[in-house]
Gaussian input, Z-matrix of N, CA and C with variables (Angstrom, degrees):
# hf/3-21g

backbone

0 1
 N
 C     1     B1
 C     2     B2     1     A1
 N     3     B3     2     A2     1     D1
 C     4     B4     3     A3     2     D2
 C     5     B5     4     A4     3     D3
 N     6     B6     5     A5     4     D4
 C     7     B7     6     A6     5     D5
 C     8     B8     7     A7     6     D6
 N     9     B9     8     A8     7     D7
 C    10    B10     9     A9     8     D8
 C    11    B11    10    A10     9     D9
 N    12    B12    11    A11    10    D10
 C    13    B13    12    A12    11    D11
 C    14    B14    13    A13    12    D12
 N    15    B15    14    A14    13    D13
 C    16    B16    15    A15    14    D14
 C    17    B17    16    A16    15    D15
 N    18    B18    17    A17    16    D16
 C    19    B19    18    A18    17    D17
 C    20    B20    19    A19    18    D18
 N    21    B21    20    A20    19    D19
 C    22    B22    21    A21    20    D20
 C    23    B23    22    A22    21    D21
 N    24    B24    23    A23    22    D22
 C    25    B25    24    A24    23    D23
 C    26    B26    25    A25    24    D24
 N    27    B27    26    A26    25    D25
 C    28    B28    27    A27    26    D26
 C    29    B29    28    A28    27    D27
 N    30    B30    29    A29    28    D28
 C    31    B31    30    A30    29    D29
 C    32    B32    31    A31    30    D30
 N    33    B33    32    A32    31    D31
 C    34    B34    33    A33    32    D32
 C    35    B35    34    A34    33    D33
 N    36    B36    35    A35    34    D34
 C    37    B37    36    A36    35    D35
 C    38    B38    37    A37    36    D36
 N    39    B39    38    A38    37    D37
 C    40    B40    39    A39    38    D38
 C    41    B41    40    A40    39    D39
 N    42    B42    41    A41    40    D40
 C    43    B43    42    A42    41    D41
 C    44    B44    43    A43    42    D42
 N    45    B45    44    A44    43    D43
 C    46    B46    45    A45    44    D44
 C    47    B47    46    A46    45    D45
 N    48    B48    47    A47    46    D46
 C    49    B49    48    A48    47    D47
 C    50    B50    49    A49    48    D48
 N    51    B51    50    A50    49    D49
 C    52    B52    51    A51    50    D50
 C    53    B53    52    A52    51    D51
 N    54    B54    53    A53    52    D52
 C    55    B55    54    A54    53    D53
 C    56    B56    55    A55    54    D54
 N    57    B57    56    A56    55    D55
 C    58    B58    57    A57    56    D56
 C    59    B59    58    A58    57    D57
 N    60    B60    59    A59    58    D58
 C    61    B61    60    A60    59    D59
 C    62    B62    61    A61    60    D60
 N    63    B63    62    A62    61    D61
 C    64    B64    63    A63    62    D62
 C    65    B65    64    A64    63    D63
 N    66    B66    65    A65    64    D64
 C    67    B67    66    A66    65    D65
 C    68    B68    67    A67    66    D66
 N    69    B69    68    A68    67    D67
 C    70    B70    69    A69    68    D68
 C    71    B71    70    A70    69    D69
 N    72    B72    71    A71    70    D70
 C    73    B73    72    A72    71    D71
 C    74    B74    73    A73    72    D72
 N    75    B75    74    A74    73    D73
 C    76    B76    75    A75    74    D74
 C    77    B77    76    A76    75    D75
 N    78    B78    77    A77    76    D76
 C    79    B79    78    A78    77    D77
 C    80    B80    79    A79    78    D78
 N    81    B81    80    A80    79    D79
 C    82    B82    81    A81    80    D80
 C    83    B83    82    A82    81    D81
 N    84    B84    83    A83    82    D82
 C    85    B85    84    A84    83    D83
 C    86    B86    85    A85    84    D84
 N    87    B87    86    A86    85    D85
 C    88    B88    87    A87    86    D86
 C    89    B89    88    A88    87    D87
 N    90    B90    89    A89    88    D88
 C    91    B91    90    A90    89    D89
 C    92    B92    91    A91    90    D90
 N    93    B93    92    A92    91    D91
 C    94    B94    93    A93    92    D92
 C    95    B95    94    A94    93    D93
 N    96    B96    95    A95    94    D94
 C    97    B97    96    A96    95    D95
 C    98    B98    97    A97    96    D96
 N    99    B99    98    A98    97    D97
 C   100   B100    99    A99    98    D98
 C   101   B101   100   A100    99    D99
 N   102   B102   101   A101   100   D100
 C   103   B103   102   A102   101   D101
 C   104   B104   103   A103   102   D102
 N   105   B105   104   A104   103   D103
 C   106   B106   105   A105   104   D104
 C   107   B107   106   A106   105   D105
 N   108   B108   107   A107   106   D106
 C   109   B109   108   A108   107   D107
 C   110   B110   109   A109   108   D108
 N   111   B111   110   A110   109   D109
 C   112   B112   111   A111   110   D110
 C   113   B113   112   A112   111   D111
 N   114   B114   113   A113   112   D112
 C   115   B115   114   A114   113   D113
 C   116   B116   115   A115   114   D114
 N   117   B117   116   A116   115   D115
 C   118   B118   117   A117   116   D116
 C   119   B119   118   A118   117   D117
 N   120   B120   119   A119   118   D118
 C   121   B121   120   A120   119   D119
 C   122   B122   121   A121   120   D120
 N   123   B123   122   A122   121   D121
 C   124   B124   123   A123   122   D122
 C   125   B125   124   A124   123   D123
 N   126   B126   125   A125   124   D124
 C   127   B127   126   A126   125   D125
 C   128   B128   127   A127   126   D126
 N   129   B129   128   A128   127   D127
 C   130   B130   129   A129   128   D128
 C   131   B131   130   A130   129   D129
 N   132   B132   131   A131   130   D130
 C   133   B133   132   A132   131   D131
 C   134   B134   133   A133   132   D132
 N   135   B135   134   A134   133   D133
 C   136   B136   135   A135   134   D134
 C   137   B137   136   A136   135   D135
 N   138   B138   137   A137   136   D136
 C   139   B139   138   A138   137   D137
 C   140   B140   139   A139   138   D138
 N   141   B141   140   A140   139   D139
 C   142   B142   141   A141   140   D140
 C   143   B143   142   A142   141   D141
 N   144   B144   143   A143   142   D142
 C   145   B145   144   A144   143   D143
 C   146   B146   145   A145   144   D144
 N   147   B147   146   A146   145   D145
 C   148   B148   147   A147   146   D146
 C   149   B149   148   A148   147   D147
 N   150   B150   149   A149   148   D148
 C   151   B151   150   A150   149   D149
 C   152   B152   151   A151   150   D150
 N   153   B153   152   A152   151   D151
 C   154   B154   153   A153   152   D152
 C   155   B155   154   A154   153   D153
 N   156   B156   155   A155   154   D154
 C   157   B157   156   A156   155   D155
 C   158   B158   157   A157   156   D156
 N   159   B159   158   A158   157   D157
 C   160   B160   159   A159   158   D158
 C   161   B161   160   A160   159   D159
 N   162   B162   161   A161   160   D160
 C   163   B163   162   A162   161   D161
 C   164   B164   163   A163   162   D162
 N   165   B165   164   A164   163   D163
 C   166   B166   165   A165   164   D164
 C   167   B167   166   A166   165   D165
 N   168   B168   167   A167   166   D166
 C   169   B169   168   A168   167   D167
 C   170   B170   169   A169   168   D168
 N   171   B171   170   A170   169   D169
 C   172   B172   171   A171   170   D170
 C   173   B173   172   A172   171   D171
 N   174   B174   173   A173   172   D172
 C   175   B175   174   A174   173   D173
 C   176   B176   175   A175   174   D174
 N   177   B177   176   A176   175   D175
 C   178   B178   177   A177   176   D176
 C   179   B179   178   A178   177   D177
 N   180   B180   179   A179   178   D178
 C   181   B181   180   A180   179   D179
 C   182   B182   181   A181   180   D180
 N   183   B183   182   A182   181   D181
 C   184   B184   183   A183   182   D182
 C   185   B185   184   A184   183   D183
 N   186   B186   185   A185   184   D184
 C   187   B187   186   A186   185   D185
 C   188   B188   187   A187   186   D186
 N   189   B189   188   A188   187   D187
 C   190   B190   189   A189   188   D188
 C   191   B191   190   A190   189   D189

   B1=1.4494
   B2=1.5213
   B3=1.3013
   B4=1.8552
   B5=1.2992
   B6=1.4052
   B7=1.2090
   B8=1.5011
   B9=1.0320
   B10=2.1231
   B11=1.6141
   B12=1.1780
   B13=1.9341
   B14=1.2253
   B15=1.4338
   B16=1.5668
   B17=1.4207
   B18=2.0045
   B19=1.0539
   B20=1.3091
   B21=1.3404
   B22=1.4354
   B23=1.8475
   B24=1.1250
   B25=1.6091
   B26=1.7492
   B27=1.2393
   B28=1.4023
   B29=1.6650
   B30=1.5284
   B31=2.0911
   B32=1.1858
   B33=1.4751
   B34=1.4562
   B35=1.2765
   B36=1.7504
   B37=1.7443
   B38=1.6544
   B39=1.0566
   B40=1.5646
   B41=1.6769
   B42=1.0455
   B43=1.6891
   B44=1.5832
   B45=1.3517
   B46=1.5336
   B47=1.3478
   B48=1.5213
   B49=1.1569
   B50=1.9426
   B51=1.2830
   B52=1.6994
   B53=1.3658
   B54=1.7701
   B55=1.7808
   B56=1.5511
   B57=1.6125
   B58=1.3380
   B59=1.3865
   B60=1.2726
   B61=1.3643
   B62=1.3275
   B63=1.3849
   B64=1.4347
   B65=1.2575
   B66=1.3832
   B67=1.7642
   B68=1.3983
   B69=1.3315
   B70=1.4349
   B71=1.5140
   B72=1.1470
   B73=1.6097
   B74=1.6425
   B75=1.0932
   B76=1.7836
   B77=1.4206
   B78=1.4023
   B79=1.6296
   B80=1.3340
   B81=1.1986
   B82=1.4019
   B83=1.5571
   B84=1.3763
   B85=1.1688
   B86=1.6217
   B87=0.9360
   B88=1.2490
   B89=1.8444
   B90=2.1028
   B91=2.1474
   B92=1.1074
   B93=1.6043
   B94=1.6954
   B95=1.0308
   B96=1.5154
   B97=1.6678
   B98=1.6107
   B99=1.0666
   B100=1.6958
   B101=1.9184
   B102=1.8268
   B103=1.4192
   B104=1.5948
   B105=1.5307
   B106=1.0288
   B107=1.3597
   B108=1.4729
   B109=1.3924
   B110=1.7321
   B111=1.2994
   B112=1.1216
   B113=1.6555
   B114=1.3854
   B115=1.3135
   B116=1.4205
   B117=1.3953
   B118=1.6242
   B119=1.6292
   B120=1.3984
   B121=1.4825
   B122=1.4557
   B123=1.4867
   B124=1.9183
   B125=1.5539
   B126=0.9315
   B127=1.9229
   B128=2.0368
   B129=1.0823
   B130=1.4332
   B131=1.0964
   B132=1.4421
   B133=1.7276
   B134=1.1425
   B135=1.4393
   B136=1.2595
   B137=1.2635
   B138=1.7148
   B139=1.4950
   B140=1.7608
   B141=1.3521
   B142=1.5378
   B143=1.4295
   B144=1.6730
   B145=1.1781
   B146=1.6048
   B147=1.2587
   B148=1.4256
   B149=1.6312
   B150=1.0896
   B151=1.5061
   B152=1.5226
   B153=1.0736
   B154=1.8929
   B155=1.1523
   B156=1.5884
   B157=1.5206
   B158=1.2601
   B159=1.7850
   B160=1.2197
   B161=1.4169
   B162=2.0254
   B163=1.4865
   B164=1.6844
   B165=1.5823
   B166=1.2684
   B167=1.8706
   B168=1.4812
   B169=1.4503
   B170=1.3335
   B171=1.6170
   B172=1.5173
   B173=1.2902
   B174=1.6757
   B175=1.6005
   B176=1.7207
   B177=0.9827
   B178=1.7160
   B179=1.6288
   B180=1.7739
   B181=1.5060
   B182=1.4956
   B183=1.5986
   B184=1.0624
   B185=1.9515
   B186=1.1212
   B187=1.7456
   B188=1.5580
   B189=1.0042
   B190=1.6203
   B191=1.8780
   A1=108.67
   A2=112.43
   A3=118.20
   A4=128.57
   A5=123.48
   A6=116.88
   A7=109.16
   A8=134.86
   A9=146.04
   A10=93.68
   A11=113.87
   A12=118.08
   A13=95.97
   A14=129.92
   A15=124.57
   A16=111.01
   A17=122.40
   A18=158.70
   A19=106.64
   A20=161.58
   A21=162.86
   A22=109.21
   A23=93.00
   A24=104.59
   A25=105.63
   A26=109.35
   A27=97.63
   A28=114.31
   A29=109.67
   A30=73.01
   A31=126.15
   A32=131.23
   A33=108.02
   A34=82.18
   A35=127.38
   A36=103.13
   A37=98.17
   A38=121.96
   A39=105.25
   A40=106.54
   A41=143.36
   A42=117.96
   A43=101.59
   A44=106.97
   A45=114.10
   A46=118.62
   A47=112.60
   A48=148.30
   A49=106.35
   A50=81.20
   A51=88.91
   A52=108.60
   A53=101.63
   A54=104.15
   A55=103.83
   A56=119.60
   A57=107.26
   A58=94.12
   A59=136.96
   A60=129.33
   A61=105.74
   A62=134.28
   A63=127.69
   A64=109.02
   A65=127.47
   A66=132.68
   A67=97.48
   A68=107.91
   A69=123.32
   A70=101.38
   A71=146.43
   A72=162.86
   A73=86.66
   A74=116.64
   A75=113.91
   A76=117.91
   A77=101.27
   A78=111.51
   A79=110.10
   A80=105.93
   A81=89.26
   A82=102.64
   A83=110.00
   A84=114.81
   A85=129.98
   A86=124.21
   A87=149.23
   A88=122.98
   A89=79.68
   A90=82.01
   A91=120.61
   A92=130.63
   A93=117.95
   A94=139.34
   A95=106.48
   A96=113.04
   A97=100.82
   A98=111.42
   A99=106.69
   A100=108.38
   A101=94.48
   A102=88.68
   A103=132.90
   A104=125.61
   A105=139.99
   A106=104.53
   A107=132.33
   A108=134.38
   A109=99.35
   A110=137.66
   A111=97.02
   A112=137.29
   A113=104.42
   A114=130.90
   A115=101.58
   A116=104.31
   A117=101.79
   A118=115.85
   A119=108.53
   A120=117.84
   A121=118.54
   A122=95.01
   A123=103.41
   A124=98.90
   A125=130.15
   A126=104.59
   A127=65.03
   A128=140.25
   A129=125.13
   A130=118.19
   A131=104.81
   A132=127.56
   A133=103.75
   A134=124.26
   A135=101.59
   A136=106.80
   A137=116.40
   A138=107.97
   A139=122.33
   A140=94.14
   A141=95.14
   A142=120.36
   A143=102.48
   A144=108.45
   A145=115.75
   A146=124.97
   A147=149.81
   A148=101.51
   A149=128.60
   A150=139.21
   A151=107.71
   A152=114.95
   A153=107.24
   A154=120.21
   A155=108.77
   A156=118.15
   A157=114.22
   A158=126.15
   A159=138.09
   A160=105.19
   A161=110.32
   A162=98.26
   A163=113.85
   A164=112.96
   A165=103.64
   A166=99.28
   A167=88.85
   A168=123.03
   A169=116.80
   A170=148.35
   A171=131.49
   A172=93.12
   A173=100.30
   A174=114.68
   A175=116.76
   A176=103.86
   A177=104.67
   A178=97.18
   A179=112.16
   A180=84.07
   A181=109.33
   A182=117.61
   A183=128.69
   A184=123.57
   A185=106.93
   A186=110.22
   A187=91.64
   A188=86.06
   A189=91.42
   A190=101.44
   D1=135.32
   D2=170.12
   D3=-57.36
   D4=103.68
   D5=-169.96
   D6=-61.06
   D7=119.63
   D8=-165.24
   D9=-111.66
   D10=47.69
   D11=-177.77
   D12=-119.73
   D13=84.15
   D14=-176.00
   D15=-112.72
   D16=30.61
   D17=-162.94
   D18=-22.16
   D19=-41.36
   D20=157.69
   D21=-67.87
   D22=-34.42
   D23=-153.81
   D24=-102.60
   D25=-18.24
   D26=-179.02
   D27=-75.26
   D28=-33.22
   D29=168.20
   D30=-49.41
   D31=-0.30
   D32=-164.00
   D33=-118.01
   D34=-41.37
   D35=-164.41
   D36=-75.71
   D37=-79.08
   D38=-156.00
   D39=-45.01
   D40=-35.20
   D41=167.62
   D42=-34.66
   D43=-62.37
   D44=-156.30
   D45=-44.78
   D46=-34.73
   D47=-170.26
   D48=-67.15
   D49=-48.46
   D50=-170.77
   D51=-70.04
   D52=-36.59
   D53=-169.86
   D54=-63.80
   D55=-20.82
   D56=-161.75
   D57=-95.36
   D58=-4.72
   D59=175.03
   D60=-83.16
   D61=-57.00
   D62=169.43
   D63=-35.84
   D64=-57.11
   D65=-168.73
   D66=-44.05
   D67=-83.16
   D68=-168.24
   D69=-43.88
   D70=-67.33
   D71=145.01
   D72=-1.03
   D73=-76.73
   D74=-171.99
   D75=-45.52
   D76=-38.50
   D77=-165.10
   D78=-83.13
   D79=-12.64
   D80=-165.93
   D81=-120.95
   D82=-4.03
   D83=150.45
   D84=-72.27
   D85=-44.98
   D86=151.04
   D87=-24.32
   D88=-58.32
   D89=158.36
   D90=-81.04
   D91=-23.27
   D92=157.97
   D93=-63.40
   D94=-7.07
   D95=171.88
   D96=-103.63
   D97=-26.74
   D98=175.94
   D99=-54.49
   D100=-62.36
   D101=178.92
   D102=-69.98
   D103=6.50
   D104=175.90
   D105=-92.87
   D106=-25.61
   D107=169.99
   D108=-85.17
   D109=-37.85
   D110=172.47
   D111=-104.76
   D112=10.24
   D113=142.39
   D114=-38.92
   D115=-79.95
   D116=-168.40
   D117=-44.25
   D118=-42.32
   D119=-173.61
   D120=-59.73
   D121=-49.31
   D122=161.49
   D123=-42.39
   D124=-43.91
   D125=-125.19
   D126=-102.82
   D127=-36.26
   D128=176.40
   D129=-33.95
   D130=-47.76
   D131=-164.17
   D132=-74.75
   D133=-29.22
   D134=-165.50
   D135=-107.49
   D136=-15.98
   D137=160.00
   D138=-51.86
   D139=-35.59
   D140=-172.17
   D141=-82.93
   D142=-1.69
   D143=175.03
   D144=83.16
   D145=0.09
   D146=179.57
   D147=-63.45
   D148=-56.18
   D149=-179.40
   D150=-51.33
   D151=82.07
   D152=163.05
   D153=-39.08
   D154=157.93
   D155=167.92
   D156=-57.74
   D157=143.76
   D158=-177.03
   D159=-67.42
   D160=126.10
   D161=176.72
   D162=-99.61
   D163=125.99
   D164=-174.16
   D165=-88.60
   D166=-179.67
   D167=-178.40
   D168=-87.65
   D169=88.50
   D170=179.66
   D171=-54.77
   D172=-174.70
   D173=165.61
   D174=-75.00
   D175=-12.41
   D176=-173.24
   D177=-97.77
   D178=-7.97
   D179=164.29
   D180=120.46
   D181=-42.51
   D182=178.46
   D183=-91.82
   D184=157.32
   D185=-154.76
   D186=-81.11
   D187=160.36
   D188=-160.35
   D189=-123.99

């Protein structure tokens, strides 16, 4: 088992520890609600028909 006795030093690491779990916790919460809003926004667009056809790339480069 890991000795977690960092006796001088632990006020500063476990705070530190915690702030980076909230951060990360925020962020990445934050991008699952981002991509669920534009999920949603796609699928608006494309009900409404708003979303153009996808323009591809030929080989020479130009949209086709």
């Amino acid at each position: 088992m890991p000795d977690l006795d960092m006796s001088p030093y632990a006020a500063f690491v476990w705070p530190a520890w915690g702030i980076s779990v909230l951060v990360l916790g925020a962020v990445v919460a934050r991008a699952v609600v981002a991509s669920r809003r534009w999920k949603a926004e796609l699928k608006r667009l494309e009900d409404n028909g708003e979303a153009g056809p996808q323009v591809t790339q030929g080989a020479a480069g130009q949209a086709q």
